[in-house]
matplotlib code that plots the C-alpha trace (Angstrom):
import matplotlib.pyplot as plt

x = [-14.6, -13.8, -10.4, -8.0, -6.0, -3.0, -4.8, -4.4, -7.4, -9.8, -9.1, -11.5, -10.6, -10.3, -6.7, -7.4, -8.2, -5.0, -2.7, -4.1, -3.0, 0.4, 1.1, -0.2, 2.4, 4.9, 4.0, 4.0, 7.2, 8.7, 9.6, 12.0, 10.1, 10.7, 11.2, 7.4, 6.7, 8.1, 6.7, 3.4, 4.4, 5.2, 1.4, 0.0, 1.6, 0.7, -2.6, -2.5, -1.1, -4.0, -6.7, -4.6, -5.2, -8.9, -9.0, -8.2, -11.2, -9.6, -9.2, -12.8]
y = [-22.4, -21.7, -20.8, -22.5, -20.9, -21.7, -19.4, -15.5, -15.7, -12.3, -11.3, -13.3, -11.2, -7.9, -6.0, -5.5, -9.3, -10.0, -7.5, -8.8, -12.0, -11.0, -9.2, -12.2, -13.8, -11.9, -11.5, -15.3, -15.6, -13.1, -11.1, -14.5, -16.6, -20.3, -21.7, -22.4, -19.1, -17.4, -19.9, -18.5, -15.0, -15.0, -16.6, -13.8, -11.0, -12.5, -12.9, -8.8, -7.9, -10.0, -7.8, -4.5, -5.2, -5.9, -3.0, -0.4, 1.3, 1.6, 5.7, 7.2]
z = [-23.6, -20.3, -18.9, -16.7, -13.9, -17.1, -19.3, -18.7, -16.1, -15.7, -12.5, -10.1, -7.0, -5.7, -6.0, -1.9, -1.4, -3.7, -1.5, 1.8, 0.7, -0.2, 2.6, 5.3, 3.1, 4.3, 8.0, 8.2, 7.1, 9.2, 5.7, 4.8, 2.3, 1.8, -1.8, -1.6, -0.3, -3.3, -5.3, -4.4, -4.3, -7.8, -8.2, -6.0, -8.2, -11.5, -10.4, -9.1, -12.2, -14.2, -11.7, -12.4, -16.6, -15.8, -13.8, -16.9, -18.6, -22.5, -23.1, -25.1]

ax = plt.figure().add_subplot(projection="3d")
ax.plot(x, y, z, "-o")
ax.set_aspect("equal")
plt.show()
C-alpha cells in the first residue's frame, strides 16, 4: 500500500532542499506571509519535521 502525502509520508527530500524552500518562502514575502503563505509554511515544517524523524539512526 502506498502512502499519500495524508499519511505520515518518509521524508522524500532533503532537510537542505526543505529549508531552502522555507526560507525562499520567506524572502518572497518580505518576512509577511499571506494566509496562503502560512498555509504552506505549516506544510513545509511538517514535512521538515517528517525528514528530521527519518533522519534518526535508533540508539545500538
Amino acid at each position: 500500500m502506498s502512502r499519500t502525502r495524508d499519511d505520515h509520508p518518509a521524508a522524500e527530500r532533503s532537510l537542505a532542499e526543505i529549508n531552502a524552500d522555507i526560507r525562499c518562502l520567506f524572502a518572497r514575502a518580505e518576512g509577511r506571509l499571506s494566509d496562503g503563505e502560512r498555509i504552506r509554511h505549516a506544510v513545509l515544517l511538517q514535512e521538515w519535521a517528517a525528514a528530521i524523524r527519518a533522519s534518526v539512526v535508533p540508539a545500538a
